[in-house]
Phi, psi and omega in degrees: 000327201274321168311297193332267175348278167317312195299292200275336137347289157299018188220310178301304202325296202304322184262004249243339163321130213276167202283100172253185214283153174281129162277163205271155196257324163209179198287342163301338197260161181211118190261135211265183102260162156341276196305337163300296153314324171288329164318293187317330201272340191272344167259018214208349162230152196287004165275316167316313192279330168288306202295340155326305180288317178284018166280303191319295206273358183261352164254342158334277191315333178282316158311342192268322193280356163278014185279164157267137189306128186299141173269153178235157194251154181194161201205155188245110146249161184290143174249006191096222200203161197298349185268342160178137198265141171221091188296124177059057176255081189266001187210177194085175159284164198066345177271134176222175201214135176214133172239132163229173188244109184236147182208107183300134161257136175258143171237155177094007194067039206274336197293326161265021130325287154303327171292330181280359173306296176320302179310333195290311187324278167330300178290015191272303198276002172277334206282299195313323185272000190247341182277306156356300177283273202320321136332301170301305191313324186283316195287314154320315204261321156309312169301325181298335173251317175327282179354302194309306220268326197294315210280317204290311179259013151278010202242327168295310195307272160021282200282306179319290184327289215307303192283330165297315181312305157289339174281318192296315166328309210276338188291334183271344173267307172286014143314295177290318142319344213042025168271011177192119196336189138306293192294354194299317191292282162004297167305297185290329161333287184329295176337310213277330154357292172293315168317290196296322194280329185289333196276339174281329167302319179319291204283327161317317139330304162276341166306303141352301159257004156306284183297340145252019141275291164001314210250318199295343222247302187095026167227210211229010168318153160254130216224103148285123192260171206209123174235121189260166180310010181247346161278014172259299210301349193256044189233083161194172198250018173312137213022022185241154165224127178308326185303321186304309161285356176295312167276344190273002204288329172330274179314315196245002184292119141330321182232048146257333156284352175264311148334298177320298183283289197336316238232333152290331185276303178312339182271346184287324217272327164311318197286284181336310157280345160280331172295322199261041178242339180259098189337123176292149199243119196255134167210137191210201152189095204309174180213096181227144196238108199071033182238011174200199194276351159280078182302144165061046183291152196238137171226112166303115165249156170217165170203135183207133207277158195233131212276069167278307213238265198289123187253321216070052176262359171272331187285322155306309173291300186303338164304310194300323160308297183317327167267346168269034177247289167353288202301261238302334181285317195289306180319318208271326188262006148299298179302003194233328180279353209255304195288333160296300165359272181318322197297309176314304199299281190344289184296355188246330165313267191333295199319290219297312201308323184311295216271323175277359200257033170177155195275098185288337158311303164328315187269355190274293193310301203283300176276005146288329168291344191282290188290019158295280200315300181311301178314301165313347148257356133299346184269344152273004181080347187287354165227166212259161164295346181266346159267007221241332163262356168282326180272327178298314206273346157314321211273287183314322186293336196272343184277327172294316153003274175304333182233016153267348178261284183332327195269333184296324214259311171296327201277325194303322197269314184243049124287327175252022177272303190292326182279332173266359191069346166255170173264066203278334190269045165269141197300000000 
């Protein structure tokens, strides 16, 4: 019995090792960094990539609005007269010939109006790409480290399974001896149950987030991630201050410039419907040849619609309501980008309160050193198989723990990267 014992003791002992850097797990996974994965993402999904064109085509569109309106042209020719048709009777008596020429004047400036209607248009869609990105980007970097940290603690769970698993054997061969209770074997079954379903919980959870890199990314890849400790190391709030960021979200928040430019375009789009109240000036010029008592008469036209009924006041008003709609929206997503803010700064505070109140190398060592211990006094008897499964089963809950708090704490630091709009944590 006492063999027994020392047998499978030594075999936990041995595999009993604390969380180390991840190796590649099969030949299917391809093993990433961050910057990689980043790289990748910015040429390669398609969402990112439809909003490229629409930028592309929304400075089209600024170009199209400075042309000027094409003129139009138009011509008579003579037919005779209802007492007798002469088709194309252009010359002679009775024959006439007439050209005229037009040419639209825009007045009030509708013409440089519109174009900066357009300009806005165009910073509407880099603001639209840009919020995109940023969005994608915080869902990328989340799935990536969830990846990470999830993979850190399948490889303890792993390595556990591997060694209960020799313990469980040995336990089944001295079973069938009678060289060890029944129910111990039992016990240890259970153990490894529990162990296989958290470690199959693990692996549902990183395929999960395998797969919305996969979709953020567009490929059909399996991506082992790899960090090394100077990208950890830069997550931290050491030269930042909140009031500063508090104030900067106007400027660098993406869908706070867009706001912004809405509530600039309801005032373009206002000026622009008080301009379209004042009638546009038609200039041209005729030509008619055998049509009055002049040959070959030369004529100026001018025109201009003359503003009895319709001024454009429903369109002017409804502009004018519209920026104050505008302006309340742009408050309110000010006010929403602030709060984001704070929440993050919060949330990172309290974590960091955590994270600085224990050594986590430490606390690594020592319980790794506890389960040595343990183990040397179960092999002495000084302790029961059931307690002795209570510190195994410890041991896996602290590494998942230790790397469900690491991970909560980096994805918390580029929440408020997502939340200020900036890239405040670079190496």
């Amino acid at each position: 019995m006492r063999t027994m014992t020392t047998l499978i003791v030594s075999v936990c002992v041995a595999g009993l090792g604390f969380i180390q850097p991840i190796q590649a797990q099969s030949p299917s996974k391809t093993a990433v960094t961050l910057q990689a994965v980043e790289d990748s993402f910015l040429v390669r999904n398609y969402m990112l990539l439809a909003q490229r064109y629409q930028i592309d085509a929304s400075k089209a569109l600024v170009r199209q609005a400075k042309m000027w309106n094409n003129p139009s042209f138009s011509a008579v020719f003579g037919f005779g007269s209802t007492n007798r048709i002469m088709p194309f009777n252009l010359a002679g008596k009775g024959g006439e010939v007439q050209y005229s020429i037009d040419q639209l004047i825009q007045l009030a400036g509708k013409r440089n109006k519109n174009v900066r209607l357009a300009a806005a248009a165009t910073r509407m869609s880099e603001a639209t790409f840009d919020e995109l990105a940023r969005t994608l980007r915080l869902q990328l970097r989340e799935n990536f480290y969830n990846i990470y940290y999830l993979q850190q603690s399948e490889k303890v769970l792993k390595a556990q399974l591997g060694n209960l698993q020799r313990i469980v054997d040995a336990y089944v061969t001295a079973d069938k001896k009678g060289s060890v209770a029944h129910a111990d074997l039992i016990r240890l079954q259970a153990l490894q149950v529990g162990i296989e379903n958290d470690y199959a919980d693990l692996k549902q959870q990183e395929l999960e987030a395998q797969k919305n890199l996969q979709q953020i990314l567009h490929t059909g890849d399996f991506y082992e991630a790899t960090i090394a400790a100077a990208d950890l190391a830069r997550y931290k709030l050491e030269n930042l201050q909140l009031p500063q960021l508090l104030d900067s979200v106007a400027k660098n928040r993406p869908d706070v410039r867009i706001a912004g430019i809405e509530y600039q375009t309801a005032e373009l789009n206002y000026r622009l419907q008080k301009a379209m109240a004042v009638p546009d000036l038609h200039l041209g010029g005729t030509y008619d040849k055998e049509g009055s008592n002049i040959d070959r008469f030369l004529g100026l036209t001018v025109g201009i619609d003359l503003p009895v009924w319709n001024r454009n006041q429903g369109n002017i008003k409804a502009a004018q309501l519209q920026i104050g709609a505008e302006k309340q929206q742009l408050q309110q997503q000010q006010s929403i980008a602030q709060t984001e803010v704070l929440n993050a700064w919060q949330r990172i505070t309290a974590l960091e309160k955590r994270y600085k109140s224990f050594d986590l190398d430490m606390f690594r060592g020592e319980f790794d050193t506890l389960i040595a211990e343990v183990a040397k006094n179960f092999s002495k008897g000084n302790i029961s198989l059931l307690q002795f499964i209570d510190y195994f089963n410890s041991y896996s809950d602290n590494a998942k723990n230790i790397n469900k708090f690491l991970s909560n704490r980096v994805n918390a630091y580029e929440e408020l990267n997502y939340a200020t709009g900036q890239e405040l944590f670079k190496n």
